[in-house]
LONU-818916 format. One record per residue (C-alpha): residue number from 1; residue in one letter; x, y, z. Coordinates in Angstrom, 2 decimals, decimal comma, padded with zeros to 5 digits, m for minus. Layout:
N
{resi:NUM | resn:A | x:X | y:Y | z:Z} .
...
***
This chain:
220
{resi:1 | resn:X | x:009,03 | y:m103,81 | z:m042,31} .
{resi:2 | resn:X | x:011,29 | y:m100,67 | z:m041,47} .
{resi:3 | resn:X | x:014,99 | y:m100,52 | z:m041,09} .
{resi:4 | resn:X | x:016,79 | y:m100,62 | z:m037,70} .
{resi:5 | resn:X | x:018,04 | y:m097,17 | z:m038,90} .
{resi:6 | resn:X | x:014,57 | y:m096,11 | z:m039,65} .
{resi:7 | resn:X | x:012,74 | y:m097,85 | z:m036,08} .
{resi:8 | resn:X | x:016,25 | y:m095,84 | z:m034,45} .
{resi:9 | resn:X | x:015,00 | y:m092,76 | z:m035,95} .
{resi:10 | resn:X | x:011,37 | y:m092,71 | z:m034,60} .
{resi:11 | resn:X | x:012,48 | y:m093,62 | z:m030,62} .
{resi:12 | resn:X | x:015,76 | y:m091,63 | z:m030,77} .
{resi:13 | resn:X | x:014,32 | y:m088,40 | z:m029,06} .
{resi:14 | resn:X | x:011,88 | y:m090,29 | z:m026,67} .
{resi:15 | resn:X | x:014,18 | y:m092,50 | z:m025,53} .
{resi:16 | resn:X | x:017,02 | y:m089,84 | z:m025,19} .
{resi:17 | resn:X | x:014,40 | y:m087,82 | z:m023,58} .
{resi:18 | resn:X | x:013,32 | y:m090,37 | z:m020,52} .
{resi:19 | resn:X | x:017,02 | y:m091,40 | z:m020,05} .
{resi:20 | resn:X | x:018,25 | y:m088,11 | z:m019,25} .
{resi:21 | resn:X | x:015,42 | y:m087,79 | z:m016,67} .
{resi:22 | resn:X | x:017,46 | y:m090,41 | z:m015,28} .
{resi:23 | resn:X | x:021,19 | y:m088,98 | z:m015,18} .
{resi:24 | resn:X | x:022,06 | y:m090,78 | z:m018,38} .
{resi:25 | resn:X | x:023,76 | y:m089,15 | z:m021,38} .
{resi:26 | resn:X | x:023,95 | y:m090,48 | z:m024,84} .
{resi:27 | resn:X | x:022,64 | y:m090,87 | z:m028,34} .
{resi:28 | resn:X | x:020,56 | y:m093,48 | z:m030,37} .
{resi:29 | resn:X | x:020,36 | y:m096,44 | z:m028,64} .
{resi:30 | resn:X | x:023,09 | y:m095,83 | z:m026,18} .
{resi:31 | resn:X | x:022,82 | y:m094,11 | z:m023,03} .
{resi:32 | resn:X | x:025,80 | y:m093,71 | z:m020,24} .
{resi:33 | resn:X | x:026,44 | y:m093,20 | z:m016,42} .
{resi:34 | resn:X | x:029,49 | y:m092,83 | z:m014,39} .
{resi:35 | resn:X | x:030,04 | y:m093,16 | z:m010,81} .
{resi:36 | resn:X | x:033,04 | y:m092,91 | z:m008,57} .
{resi:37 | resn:X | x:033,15 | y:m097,17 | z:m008,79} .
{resi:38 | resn:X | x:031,72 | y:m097,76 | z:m012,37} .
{resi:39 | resn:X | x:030,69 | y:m097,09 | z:m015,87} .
{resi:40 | resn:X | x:027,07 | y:m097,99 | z:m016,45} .
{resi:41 | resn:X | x:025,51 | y:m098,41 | z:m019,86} .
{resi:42 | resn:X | x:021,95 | y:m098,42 | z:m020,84} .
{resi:43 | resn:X | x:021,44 | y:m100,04 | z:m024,50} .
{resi:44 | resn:X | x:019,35 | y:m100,91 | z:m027,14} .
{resi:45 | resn:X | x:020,64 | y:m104,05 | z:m029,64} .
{resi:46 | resn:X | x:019,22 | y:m104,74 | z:m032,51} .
{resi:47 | resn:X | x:019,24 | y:m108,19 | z:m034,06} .
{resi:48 | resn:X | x:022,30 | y:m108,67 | z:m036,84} .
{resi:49 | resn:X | x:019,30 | y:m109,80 | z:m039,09} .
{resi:50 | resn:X | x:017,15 | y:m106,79 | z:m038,85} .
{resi:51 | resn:X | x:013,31 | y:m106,94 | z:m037,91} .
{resi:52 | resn:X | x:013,79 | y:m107,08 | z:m033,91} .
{resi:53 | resn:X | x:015,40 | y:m105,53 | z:m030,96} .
{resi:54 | resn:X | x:016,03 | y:m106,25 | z:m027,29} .
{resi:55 | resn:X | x:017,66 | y:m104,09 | z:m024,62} .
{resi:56 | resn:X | x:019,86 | y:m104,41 | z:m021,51} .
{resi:57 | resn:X | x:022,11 | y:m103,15 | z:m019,41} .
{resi:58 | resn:X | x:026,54 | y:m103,45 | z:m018,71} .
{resi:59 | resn:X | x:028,16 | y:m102,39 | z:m015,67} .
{resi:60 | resn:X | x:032,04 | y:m101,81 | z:m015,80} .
{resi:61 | resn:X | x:033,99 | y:m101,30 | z:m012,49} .
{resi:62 | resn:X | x:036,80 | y:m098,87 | z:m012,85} .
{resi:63 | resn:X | x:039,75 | y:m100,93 | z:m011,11} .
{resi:64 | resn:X | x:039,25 | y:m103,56 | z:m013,97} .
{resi:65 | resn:X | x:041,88 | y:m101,41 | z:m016,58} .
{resi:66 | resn:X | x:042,86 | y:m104,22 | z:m018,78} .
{resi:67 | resn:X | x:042,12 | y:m107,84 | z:m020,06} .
{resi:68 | resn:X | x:043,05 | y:m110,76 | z:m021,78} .
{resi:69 | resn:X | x:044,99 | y:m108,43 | z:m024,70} .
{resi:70 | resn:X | x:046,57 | y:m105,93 | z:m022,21} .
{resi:71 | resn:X | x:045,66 | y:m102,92 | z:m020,61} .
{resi:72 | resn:X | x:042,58 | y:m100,76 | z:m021,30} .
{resi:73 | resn:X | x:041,66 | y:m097,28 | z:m021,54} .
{resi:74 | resn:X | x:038,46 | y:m096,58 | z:m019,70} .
{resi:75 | resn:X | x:037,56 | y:m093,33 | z:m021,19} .
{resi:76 | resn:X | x:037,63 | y:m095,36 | z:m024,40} .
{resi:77 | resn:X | x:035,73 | y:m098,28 | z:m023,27} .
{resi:78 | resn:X | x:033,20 | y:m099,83 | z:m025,76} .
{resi:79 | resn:X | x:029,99 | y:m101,68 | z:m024,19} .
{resi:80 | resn:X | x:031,22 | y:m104,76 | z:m025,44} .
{resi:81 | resn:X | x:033,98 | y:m104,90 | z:m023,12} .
{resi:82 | resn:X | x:031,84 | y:m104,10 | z:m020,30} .
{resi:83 | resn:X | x:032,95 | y:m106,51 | z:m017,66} .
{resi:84 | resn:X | x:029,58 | y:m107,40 | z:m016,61} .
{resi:85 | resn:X | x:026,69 | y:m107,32 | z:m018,84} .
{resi:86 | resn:X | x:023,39 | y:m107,71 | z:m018,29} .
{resi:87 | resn:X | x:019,95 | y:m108,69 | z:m020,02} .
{resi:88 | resn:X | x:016,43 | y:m108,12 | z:m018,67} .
{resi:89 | resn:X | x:015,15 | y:m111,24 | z:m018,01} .
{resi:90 | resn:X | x:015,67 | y:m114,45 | z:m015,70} .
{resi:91 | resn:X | x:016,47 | y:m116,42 | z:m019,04} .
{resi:92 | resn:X | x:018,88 | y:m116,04 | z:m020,99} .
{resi:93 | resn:X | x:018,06 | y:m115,29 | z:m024,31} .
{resi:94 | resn:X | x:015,64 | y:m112,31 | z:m023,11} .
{resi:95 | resn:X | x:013,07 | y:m110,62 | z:m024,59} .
{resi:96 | resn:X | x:012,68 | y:m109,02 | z:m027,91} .
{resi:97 | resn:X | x:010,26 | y:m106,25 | z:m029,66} .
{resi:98 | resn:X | x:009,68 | y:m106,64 | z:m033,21} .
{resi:99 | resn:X | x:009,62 | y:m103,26 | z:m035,30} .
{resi:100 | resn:X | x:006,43 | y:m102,47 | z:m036,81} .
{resi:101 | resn:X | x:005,74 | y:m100,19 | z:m040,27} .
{resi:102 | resn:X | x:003,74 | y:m097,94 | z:m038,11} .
{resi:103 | resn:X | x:005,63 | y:m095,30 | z:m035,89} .
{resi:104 | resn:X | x:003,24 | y:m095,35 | z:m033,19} .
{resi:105 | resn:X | x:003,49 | y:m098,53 | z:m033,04} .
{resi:106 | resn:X | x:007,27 | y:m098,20 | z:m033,10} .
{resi:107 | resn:X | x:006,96 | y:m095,72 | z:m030,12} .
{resi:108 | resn:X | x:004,33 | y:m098,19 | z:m028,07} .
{resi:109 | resn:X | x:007,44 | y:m100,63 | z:m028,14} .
{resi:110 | resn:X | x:010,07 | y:m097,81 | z:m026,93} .
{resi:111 | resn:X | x:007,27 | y:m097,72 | z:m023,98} .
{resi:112 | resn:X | x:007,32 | y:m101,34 | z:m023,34} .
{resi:113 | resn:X | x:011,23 | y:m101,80 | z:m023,30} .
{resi:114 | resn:X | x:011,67 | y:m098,33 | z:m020,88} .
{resi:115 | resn:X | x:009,08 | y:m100,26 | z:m018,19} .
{resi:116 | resn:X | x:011,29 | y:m103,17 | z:m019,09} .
{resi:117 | resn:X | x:014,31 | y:m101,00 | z:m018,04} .
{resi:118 | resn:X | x:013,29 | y:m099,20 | z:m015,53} .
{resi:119 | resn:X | x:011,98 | y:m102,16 | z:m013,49} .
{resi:120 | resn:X | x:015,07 | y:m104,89 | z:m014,36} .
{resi:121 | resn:X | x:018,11 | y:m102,81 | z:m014,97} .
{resi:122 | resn:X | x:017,24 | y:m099,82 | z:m012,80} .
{resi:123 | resn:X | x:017,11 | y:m102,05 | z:m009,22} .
{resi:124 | resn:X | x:020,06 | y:m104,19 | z:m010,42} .
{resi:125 | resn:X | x:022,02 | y:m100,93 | z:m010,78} .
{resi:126 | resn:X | x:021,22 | y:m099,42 | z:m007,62} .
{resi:127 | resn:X | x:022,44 | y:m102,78 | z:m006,15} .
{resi:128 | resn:X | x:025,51 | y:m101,90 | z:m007,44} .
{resi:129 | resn:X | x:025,64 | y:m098,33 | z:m006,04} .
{resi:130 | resn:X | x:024,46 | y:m099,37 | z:m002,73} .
{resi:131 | resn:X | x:026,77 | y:m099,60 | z:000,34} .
{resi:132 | resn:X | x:027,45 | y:m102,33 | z:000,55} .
{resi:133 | resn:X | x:027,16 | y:m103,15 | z:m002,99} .
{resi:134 | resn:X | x:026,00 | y:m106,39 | z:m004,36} .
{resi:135 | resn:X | x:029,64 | y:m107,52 | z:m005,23} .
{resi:136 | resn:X | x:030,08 | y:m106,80 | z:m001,45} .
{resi:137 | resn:X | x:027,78 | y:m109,16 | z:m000,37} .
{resi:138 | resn:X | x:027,63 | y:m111,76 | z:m003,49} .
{resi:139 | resn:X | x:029,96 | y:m114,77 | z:m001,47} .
{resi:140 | resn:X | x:032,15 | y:m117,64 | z:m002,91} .
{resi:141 | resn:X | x:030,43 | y:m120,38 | z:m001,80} .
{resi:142 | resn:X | x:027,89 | y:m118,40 | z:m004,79} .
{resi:143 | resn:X | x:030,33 | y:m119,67 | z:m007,18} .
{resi:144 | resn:X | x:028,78 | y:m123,12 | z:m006,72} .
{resi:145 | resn:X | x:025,92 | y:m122,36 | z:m009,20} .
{resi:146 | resn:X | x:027,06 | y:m119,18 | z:m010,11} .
{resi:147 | resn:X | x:024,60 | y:m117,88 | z:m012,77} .
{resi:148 | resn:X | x:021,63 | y:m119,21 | z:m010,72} .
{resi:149 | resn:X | x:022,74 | y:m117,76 | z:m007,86} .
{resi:150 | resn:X | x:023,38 | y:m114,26 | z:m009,61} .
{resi:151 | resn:X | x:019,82 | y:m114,75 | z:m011,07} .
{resi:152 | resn:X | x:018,48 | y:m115,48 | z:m007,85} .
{resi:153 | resn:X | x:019,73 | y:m112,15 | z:m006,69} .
{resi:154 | resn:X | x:018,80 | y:m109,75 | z:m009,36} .
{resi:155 | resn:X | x:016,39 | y:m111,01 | z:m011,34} .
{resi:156 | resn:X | x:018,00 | y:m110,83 | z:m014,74} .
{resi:157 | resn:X | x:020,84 | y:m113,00 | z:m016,10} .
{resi:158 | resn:X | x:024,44 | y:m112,02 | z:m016,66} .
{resi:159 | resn:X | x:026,35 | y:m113,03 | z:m019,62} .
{resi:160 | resn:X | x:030,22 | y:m114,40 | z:m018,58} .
{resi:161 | resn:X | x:031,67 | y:m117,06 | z:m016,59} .
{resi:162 | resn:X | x:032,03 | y:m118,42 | z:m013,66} .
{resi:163 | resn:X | x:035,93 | y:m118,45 | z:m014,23} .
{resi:164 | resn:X | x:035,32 | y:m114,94 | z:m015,91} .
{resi:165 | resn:X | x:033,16 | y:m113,68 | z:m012,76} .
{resi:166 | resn:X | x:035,86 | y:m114,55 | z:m010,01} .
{resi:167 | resn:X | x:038,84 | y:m112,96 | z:m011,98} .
{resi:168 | resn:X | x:036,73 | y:m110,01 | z:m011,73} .
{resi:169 | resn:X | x:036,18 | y:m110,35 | z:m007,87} .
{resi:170 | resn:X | x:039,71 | y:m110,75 | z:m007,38} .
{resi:171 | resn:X | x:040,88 | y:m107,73 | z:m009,19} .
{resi:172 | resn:X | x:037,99 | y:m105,77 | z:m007,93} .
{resi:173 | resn:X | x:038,53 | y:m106,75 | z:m003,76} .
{resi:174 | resn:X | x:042,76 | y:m107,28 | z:m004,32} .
{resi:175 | resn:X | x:042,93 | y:m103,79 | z:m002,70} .
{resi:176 | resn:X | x:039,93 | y:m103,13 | z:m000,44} .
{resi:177 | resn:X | x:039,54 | y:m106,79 | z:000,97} .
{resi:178 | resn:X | x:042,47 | y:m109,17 | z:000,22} .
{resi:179 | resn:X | x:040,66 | y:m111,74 | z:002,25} .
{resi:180 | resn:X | x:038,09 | y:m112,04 | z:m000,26} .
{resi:181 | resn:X | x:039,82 | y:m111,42 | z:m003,11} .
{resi:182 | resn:X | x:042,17 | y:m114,69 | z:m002,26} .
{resi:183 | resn:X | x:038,88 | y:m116,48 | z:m001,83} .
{resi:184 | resn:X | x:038,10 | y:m115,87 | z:m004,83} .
{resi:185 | resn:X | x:041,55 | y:m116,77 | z:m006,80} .
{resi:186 | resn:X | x:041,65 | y:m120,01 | z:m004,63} .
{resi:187 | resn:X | x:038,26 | y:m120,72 | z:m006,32} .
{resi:188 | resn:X | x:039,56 | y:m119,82 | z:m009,63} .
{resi:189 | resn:X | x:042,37 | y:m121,94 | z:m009,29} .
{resi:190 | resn:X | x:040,76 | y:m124,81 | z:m008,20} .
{resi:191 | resn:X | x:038,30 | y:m124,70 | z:m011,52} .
{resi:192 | resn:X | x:040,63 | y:m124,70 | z:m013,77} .
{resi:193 | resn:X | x:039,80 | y:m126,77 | z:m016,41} .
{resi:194 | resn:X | x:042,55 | y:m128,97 | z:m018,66} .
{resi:195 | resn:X | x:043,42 | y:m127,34 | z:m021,81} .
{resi:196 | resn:X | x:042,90 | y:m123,30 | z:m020,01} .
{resi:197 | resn:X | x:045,86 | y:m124,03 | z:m017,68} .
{resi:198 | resn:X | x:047,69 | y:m121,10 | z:m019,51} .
{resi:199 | resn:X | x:044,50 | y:m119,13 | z:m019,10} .
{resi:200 | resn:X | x:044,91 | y:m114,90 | z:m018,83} .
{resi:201 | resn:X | x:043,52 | y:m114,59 | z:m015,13} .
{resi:202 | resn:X | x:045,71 | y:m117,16 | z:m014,38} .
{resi:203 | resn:X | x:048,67 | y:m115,01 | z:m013,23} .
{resi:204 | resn:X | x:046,24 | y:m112,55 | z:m011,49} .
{resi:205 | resn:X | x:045,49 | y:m115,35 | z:m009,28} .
{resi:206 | resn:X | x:048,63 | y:m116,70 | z:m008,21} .
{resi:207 | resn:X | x:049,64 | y:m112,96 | z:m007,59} .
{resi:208 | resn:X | x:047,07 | y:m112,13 | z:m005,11} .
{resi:209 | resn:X | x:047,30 | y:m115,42 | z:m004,03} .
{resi:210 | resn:X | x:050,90 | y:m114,87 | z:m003,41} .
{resi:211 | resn:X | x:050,27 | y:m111,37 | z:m001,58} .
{resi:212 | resn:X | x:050,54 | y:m111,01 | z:002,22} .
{resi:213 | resn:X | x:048,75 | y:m109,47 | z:004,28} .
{resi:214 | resn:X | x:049,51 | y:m105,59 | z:004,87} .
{resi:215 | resn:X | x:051,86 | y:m106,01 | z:001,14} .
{resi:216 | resn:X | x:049,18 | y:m105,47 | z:m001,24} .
{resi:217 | resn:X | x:049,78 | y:m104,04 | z:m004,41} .
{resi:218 | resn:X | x:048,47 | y:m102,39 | z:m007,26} .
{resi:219 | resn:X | x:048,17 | y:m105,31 | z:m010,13} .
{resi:220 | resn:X | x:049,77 | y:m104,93 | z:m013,13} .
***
């Protein structure tokens, strides 16, 4: 069986090649989009043990600048740290391709996991860059069964929290909709669990919690 290096090698310049038809820029098996609101990633992972690969998708938006270990440069993001990332499946481990010795077979796969993209990440995405967008419309009372309710809405699953998810929300609305970004840090709150009292997002949500009306802020 080939090397990830090798199986990168033989789908390199397709894969580059149908990206860019699509506004993304990139190398090997990552491929990038930016938009006034976000930083979108297109990717393909290879398993730590070689043999196999799946793909998915991360979506950052830009007025998240920092996390648990300060503040972050965007330009200098790494997928990783992608606030919200994405598989392309309803279940959660996803699918994977195994390599093959063959190239064509190799490039029959690259076919299989650009369908798999282009009709699982491609829609979520364009949720995202829709007005309103699906953070927009996603509601608290979502937070109830968060990661089937996120499911339920786009089809794939989304790997963080539920305490993760409405930190995010309440940075993301503290400016443009205070309303609903208090919503959200009431919920946070209110799920704390013992032993994460001292938890990051923690002062995040007393602050907007804290804010009044008409004296928002910039957060820190």
């Amino acid at each position: 069986m080939i090397t990830t290096a090798n199986f990168k090698k033989q789908i390199a310049k397709p894969f580059g090649h149908e990206m860019r038809r699509y506004n993304f820029k990139g190398t090997g098996f990552e491929y990038f989009q930016e938009t006034e609101d976000y930083l979108i990633a297109v990717t393909i992972d290879p398993s730590r043990w070689g043999g196999s690969c799946s793909a998915g998708f991360a979506i950052h938006p830009k007025q998240i600048d920092k996390d648990y270990d300060g503040k972050r440069d965007l330009s200098k993001l790494k997928v990783y740290q992608y606030e919200f990332k994405m598989g392309l499946t309803d279940y959660a481990r996803g699918e994977w391709w195994d390599y093959a010795d063959e190239e064509s077979a190799n490039l029959e796969t690259l076919t299989k996991i650009i369908t798999s993209i282009k009709e699982k990440a491609f829609p979520v995405i364009d949720l995202f860059k829709q007005k309103p967008n699906i953070l927009d419309e996603f509601d608290v009372s979502e937070m109830e069964n968060f990661h089937k309710n996120w499911t339920k809405r786009t089809g794939v699953t989304i790997a963080t929290t539920g305490m993760r998810f409405a930190w995010a929300m309440t940075i993301i609305f503290e400016i443009k909709n205070l309303y609903k970004a208090k919503q959200f840090a009431s919920w946070g709150l209110s799920n704390l669990e013992e032993g994460i009292e001292n938890w990051f997002g923690k002062e995040d949500f007393d602050r907007v919690l804290a804010t009044k009306n008409g004296l928002q802020q910039m957060h820190l």
